[in-house]
Backbone as JSON Lines, residues from 0, in Angstrom:
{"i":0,"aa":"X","n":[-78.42,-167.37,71.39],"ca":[-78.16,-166.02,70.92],"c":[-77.79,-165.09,72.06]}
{"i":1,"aa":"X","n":[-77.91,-165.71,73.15],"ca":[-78.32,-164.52,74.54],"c":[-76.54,-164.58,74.58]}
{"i":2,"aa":"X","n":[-76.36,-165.83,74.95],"ca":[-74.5,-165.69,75.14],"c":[-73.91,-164.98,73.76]}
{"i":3,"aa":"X","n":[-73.79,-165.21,72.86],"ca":[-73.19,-164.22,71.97],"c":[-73.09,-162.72,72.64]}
{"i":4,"aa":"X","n":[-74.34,-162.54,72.63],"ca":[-74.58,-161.22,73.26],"c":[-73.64,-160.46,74.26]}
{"i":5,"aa":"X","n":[-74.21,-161.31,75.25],"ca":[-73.34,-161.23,76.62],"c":[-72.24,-161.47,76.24]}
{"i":6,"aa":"X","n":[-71.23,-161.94,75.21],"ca":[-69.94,-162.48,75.49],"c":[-68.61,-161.0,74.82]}
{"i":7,"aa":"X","n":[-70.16,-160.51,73.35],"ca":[-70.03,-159.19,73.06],"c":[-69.73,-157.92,73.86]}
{"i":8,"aa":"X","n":[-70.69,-157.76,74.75],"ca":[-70.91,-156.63,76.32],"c":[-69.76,-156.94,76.45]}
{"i":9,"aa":"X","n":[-69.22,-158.24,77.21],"ca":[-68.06,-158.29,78.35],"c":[-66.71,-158.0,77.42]}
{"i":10,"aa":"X","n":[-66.62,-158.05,76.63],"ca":[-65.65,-157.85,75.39],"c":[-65.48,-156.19,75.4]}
{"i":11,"aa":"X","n":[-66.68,-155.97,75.06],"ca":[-66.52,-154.34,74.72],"c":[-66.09,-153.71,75.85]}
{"i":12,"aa":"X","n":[-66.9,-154.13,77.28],"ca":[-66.54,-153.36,78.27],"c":[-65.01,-153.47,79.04]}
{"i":13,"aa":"X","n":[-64.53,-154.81,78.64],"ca":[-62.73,-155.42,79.01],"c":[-61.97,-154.39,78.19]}
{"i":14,"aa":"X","n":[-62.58,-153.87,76.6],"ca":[-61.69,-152.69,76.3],"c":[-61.75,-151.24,76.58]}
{"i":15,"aa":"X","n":[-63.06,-150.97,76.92],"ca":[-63.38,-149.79,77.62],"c":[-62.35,-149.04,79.18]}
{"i":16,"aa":"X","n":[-62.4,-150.21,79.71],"ca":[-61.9,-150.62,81.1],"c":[-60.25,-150.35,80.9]}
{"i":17,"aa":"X","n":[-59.63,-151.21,80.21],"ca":[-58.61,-151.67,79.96],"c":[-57.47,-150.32,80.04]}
{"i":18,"aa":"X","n":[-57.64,-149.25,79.09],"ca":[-57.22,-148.1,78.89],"c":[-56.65,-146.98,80.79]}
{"i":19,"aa":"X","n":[-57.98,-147.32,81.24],"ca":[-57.94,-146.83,82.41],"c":[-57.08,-147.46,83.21]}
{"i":20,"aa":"X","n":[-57.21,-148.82,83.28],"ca":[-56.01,-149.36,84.27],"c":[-54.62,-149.03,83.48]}
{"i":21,"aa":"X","n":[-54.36,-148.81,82.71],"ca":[-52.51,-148.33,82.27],"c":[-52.99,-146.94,82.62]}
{"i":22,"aa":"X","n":[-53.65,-146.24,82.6],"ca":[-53.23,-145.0,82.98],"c":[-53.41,-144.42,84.52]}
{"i":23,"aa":"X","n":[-53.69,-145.47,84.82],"ca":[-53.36,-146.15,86.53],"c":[-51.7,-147.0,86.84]}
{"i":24,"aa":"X","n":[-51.82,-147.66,86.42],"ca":[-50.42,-147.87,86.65],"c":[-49.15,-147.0,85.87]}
{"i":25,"aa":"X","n":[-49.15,-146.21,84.87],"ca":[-48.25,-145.04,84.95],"c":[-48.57,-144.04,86.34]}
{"i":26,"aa":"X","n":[-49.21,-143.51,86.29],"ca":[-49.49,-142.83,88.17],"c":[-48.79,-143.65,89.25]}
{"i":27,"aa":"X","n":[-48.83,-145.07,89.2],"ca":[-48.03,-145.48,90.2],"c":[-47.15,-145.9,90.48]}
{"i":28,"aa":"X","n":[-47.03,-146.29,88.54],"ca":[-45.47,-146.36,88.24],"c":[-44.41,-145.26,88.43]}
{"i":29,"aa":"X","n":[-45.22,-143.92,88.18],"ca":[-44.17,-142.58,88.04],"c":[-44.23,-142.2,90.04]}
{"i":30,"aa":"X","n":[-44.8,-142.06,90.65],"ca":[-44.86,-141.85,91.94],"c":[-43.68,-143.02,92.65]}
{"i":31,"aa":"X","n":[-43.8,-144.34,92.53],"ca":[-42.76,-145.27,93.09],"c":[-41.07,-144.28,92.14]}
{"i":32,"aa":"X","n":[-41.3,-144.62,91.24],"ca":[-39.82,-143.86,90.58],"c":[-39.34,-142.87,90.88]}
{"i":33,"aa":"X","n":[-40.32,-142.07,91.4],"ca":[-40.19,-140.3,91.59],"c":[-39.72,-140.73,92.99]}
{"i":34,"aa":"X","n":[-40.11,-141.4,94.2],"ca":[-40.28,-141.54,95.7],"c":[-38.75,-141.86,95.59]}
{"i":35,"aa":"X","n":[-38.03,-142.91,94.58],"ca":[-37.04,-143.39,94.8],"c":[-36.01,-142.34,94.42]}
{"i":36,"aa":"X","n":[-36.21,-141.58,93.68],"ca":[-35.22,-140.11,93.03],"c":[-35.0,-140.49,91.66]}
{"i":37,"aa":"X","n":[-35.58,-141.37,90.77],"ca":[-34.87,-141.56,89.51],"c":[-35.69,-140.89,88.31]}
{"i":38,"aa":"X","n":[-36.92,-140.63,89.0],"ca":[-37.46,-139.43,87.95],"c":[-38.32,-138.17,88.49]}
{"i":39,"aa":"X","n":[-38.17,-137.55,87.97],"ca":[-38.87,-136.18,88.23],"c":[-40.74,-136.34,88.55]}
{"i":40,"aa":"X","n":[-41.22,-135.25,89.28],"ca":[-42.74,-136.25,90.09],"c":[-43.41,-135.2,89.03]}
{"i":41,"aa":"X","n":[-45.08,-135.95,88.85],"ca":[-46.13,-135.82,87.47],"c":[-46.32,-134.07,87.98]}
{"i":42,"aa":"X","n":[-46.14,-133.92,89.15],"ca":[-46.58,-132.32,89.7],"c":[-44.93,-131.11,88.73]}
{"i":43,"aa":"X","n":[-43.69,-132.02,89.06],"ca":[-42.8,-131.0,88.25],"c":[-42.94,-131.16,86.61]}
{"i":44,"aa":"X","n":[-43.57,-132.17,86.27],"ca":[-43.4,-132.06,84.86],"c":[-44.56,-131.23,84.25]}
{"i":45,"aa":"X","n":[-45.63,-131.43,85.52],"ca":[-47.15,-130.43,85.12],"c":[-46.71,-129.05,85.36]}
{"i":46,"aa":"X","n":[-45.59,-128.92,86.21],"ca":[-45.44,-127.38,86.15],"c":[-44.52,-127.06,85.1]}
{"i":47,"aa":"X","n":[-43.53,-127.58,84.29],"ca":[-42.3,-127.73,83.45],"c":[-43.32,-127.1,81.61]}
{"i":48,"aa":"X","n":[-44.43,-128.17,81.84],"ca":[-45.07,-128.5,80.76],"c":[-46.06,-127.17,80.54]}
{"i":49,"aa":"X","n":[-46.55,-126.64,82.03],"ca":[-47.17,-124.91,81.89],"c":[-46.34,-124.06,81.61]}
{"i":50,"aa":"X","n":[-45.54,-124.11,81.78],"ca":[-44.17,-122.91,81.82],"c":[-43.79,-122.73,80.31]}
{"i":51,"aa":"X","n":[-44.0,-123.98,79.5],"ca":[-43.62,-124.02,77.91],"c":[-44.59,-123.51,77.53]}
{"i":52,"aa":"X","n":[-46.16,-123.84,77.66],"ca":[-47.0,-123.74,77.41],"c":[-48.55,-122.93,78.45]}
{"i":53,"aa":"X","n":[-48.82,-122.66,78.64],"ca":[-49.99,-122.05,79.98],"c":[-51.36,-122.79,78.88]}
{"i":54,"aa":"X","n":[-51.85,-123.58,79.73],"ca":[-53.26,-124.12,79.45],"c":[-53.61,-125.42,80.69]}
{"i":55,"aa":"X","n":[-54.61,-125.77,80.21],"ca":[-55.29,-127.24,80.96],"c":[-54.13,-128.65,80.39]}
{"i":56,"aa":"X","n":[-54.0,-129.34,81.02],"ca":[-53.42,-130.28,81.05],"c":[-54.58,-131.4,80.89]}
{"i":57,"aa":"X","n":[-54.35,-132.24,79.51],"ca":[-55.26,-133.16,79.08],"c":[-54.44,-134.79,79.55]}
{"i":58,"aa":"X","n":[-53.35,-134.8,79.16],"ca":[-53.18,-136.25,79.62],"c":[-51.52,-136.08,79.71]}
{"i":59,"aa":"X","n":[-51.06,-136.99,80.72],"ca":[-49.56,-137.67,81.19],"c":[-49.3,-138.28,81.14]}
{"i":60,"aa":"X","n":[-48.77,-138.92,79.83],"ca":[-47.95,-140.6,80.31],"c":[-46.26,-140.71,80.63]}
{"i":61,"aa":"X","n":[-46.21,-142.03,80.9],"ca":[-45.1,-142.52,81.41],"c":[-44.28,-143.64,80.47]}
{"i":62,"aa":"X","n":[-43.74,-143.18,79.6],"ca":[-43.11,-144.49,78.42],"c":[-41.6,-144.71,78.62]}
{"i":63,"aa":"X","n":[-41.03,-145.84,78.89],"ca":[-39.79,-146.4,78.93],"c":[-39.6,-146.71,77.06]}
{"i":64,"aa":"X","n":[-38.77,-145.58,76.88],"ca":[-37.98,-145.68,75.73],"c":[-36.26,-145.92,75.61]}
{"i":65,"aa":"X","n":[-36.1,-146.98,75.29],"ca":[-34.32,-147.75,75.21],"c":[-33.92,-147.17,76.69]}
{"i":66,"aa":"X","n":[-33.3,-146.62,76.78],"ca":[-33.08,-146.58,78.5],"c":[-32.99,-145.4,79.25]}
{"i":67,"aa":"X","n":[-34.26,-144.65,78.66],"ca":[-34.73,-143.75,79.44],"c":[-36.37,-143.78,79.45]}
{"i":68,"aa":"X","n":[-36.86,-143.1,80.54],"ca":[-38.06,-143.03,81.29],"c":[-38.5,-141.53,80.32]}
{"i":69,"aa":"X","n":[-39.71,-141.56,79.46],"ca":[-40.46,-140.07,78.84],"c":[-41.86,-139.55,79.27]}
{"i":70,"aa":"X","n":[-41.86,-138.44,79.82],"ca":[-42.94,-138.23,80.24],"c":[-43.84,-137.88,78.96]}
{"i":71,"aa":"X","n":[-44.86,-137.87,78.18],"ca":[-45.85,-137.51,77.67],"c":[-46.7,-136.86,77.95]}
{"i":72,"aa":"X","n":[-46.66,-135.42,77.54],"ca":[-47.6,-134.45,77.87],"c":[-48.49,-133.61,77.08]}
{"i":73,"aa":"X","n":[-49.84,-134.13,77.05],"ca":[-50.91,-133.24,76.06],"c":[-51.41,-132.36,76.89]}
{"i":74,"aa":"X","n":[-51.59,-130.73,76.0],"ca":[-51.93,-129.36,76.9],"c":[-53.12,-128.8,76.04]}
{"i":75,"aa":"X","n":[-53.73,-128.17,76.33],"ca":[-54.8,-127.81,75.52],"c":[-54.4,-125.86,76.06]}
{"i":76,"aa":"X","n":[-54.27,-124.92,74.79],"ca":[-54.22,-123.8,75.3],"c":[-55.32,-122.92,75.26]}
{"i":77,"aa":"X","n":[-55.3,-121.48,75.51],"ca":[-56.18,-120.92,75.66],"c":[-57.1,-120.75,74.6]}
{"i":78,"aa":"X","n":[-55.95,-120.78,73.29],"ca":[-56.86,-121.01,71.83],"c":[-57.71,-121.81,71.32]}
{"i":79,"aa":"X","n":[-57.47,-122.89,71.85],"ca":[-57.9,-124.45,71.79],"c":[-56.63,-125.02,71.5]}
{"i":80,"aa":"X","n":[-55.85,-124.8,70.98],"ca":[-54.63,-125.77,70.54],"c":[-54.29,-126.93,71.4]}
{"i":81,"aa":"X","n":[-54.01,-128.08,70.74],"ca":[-53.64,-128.98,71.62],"c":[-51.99,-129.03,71.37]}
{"i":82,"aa":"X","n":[-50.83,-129.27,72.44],"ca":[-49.97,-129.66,72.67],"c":[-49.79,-130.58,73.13]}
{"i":83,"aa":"X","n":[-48.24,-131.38,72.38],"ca":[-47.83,-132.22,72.85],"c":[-46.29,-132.06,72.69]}
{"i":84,"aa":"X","n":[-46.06,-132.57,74.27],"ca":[-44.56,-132.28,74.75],"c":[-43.93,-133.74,75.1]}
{"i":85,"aa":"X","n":[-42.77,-133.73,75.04],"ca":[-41.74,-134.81,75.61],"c":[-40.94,-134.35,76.32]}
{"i":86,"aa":"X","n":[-40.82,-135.06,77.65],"ca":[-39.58,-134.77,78.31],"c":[-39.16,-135.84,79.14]}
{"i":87,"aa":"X","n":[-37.83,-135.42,79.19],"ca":[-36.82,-136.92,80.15],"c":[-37.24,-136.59,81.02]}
{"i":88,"aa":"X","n":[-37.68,-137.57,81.74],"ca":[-38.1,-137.94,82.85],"c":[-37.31,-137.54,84.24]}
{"i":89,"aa":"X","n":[-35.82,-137.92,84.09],"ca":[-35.31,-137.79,84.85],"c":[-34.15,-136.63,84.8]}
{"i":90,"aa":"X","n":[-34.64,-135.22,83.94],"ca":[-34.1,-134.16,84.47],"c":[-34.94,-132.56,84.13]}
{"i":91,"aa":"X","n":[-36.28,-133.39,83.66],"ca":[-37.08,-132.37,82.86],"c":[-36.6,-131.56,81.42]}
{"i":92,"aa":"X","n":[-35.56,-132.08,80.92],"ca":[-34.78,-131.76,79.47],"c":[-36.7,-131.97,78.65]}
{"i":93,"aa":"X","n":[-36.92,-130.72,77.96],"ca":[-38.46,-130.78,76.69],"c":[-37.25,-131.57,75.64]}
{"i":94,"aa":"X","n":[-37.43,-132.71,75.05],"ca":[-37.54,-133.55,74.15],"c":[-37.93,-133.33,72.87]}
{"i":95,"aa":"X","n":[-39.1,-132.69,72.93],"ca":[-39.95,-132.67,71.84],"c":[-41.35,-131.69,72.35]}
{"i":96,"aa":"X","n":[-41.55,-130.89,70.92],"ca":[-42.37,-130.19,70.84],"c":[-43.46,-129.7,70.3]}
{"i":97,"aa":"X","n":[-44.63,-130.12,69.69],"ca":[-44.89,-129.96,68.63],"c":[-46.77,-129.51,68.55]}
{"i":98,"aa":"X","n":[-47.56,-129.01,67.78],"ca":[-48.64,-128.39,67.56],"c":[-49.41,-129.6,67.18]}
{"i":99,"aa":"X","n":[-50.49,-130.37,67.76],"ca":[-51.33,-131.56,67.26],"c":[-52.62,-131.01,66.45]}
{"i":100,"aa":"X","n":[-52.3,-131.91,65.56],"ca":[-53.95,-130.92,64.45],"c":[-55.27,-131.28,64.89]}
């Protein structure tokens, strides 16, 4: 019964874990891309993404969609509202805009 157990833990904690390393390798994925010039760096899109919006910045991703690079940006504003923005990566063009419930 003890291994079940244990085999449970290491399971739960491989998905716990898991989340964090991709949002580790977007950071180092977008920094190598940015270093090379082919996309805009997580600091211009954090300032791109205040400028639409003024709040805390909750999360950034990095998604290769058909053959462009999208930054993903959730904002939380002063109201509480959460935002979420899209933008090309590689000229700061907002994509998408929209109010999350």
């Amino acid at each position: 019964m003890a291994v079940p157990l244990l085999a449970i833990g290491v399971l739960a904690a491989g998905l716990f874990y898991m989340p964090m390393g991709l949002a580790d390798d977007d950071h180092i994925r977008a920094r190598e891309l940015s270093q090379r010039g082919e996309i805009l760096s997580l600091e211009r899109i954090s300032d791109l993404a205040k400028a639409v919006h003024p709040g805390k910045l909750i999360d950034i991703d990095l998604e290769r969609k058909r053959e462009l690079w999208i930054y993903e940006v959730e904002l939380l504003d002063d109201r509480g509202r959460v935002w979420e923005m899209k933008f090309d990566a590689r000229n700061g063009e907002l994509l998408k805009l929209e109010q999350d419930d």
